[in-house]
C-alpha positions in Angstrom: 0.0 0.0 0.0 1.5 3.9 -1.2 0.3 6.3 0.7 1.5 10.0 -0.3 2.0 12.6 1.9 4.4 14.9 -0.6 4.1 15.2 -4.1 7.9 13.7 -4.3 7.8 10.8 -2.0 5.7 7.8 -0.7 5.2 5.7 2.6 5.6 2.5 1.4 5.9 0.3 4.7 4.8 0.3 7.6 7.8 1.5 9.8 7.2 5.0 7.6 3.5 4.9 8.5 4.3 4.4 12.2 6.6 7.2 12.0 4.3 9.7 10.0 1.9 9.4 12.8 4.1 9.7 15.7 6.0 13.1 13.9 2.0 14.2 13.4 1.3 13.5 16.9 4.1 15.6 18.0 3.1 18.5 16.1 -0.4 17.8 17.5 0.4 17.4 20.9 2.4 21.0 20.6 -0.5 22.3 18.9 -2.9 20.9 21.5 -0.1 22.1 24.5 0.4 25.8 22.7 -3.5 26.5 22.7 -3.4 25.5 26.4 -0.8 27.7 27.7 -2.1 30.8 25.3 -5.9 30.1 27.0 -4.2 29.8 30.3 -2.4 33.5 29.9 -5.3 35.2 28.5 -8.0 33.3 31.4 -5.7 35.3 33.8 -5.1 39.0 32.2 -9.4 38.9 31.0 -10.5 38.3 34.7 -8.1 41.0 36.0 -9.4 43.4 33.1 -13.0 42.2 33.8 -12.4 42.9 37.8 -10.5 46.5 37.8 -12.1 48.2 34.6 -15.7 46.7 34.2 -17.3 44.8 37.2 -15.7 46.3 40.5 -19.3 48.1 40.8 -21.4 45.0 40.4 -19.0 42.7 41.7 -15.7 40.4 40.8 -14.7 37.4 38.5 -13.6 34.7 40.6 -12.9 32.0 37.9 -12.2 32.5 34.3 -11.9 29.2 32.0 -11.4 30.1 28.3 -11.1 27.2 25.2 -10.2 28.5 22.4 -10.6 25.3 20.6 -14.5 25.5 21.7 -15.0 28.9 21.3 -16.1 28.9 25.3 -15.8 31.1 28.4 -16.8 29.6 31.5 -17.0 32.5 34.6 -17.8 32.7 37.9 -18.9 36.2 39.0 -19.6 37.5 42.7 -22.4 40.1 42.2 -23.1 42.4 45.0 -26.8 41.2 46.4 -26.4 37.9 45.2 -26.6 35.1 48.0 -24.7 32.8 45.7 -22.0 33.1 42.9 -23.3 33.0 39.0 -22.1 30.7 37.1 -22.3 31.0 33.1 -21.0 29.3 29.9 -20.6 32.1 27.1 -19.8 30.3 23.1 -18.8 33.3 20.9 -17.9 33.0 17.0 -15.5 35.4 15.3 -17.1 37.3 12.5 -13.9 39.2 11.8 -11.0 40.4 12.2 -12.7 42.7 14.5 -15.9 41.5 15.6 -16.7 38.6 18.1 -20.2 37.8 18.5 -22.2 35.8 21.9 -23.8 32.8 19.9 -25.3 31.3 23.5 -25.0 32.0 27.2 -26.2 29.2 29.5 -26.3 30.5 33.5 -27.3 29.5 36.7 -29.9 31.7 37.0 -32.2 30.9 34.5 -33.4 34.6 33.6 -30.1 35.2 32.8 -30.5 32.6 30.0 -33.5 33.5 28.8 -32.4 37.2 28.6 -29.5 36.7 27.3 -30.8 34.1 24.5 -34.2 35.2 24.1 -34.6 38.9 24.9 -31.2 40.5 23.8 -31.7 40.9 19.9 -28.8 39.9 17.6 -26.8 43.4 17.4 -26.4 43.4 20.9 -24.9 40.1 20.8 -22.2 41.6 18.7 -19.2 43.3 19.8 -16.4 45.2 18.5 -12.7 44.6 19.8 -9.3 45.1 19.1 -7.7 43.1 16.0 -5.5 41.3 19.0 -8.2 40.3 20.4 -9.6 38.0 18.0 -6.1 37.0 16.8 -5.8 35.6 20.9 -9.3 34.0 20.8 -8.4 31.8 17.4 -6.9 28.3 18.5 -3.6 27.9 16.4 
């Protein structure tokens, strides 16, 4: 069996098979590892901007998951009045080079949901953002 993988040259046993997949692994894995540790740096700089520039009124991020892979942010947010912490799961899409938009929000309170699924119409789910933002939120 010939499998290609360049137009100049062929896998023609199965040692080079073996070795195509562990060399695509590798670059895999990295990919896989370098989308972790890009996630992991932006999770920590967006709940500091979220806590000192945009919630310290209403209250403070205390856990910030981002995927990039997923297209997910999963927060935890300590809202002044609030017996218990919020929890929500926000998927966004990138539009363009400049525009992210909210495609779902699922929360623990459920008129949060609703409002923010139901009630919010479409432009208001759309926001526009730095060029490096976007660039961050794509998974390599």
């Amino acid at each position: 069996m010939l499998i290609r993988t360049r137009p100049d040259s062929f896998l023609t046993s199965s040692h080079d098979l073996r070795r195509a997949q562990r060399r695509f692994l590798r670059v895999m894995s990295f990919k896989v590892f370098a989308n972790k540790a890009k996630d992991a740096a932006l999770q920590r700089m967006a709940a500091w901007v979220a806590n000192r520039f945009h919630l310290h009124r209403l209250g403070k991020v205390t856990t910030l998951r981002l995927d990039s892979v997923a297209q997910e942010v999963f927060v935890i947010v300590e809202l002044h009045g609030e017996a218990s912490p919020v929890e929500m799961t926000v998927r966004y899409r990138i539009l363009s080079p400049t525009q992210i938009e909210v495609t779902d929000v699922q929360a623990s309170r459920e008129w949060m949901t609703a409002f923010a699924n139901d009630v919010l119409p479409p432009e208001r789910k759309r926001f526009d953002v730095s060029s490096m933002v976007t660039k961050a939120l794509r998974h390599l």
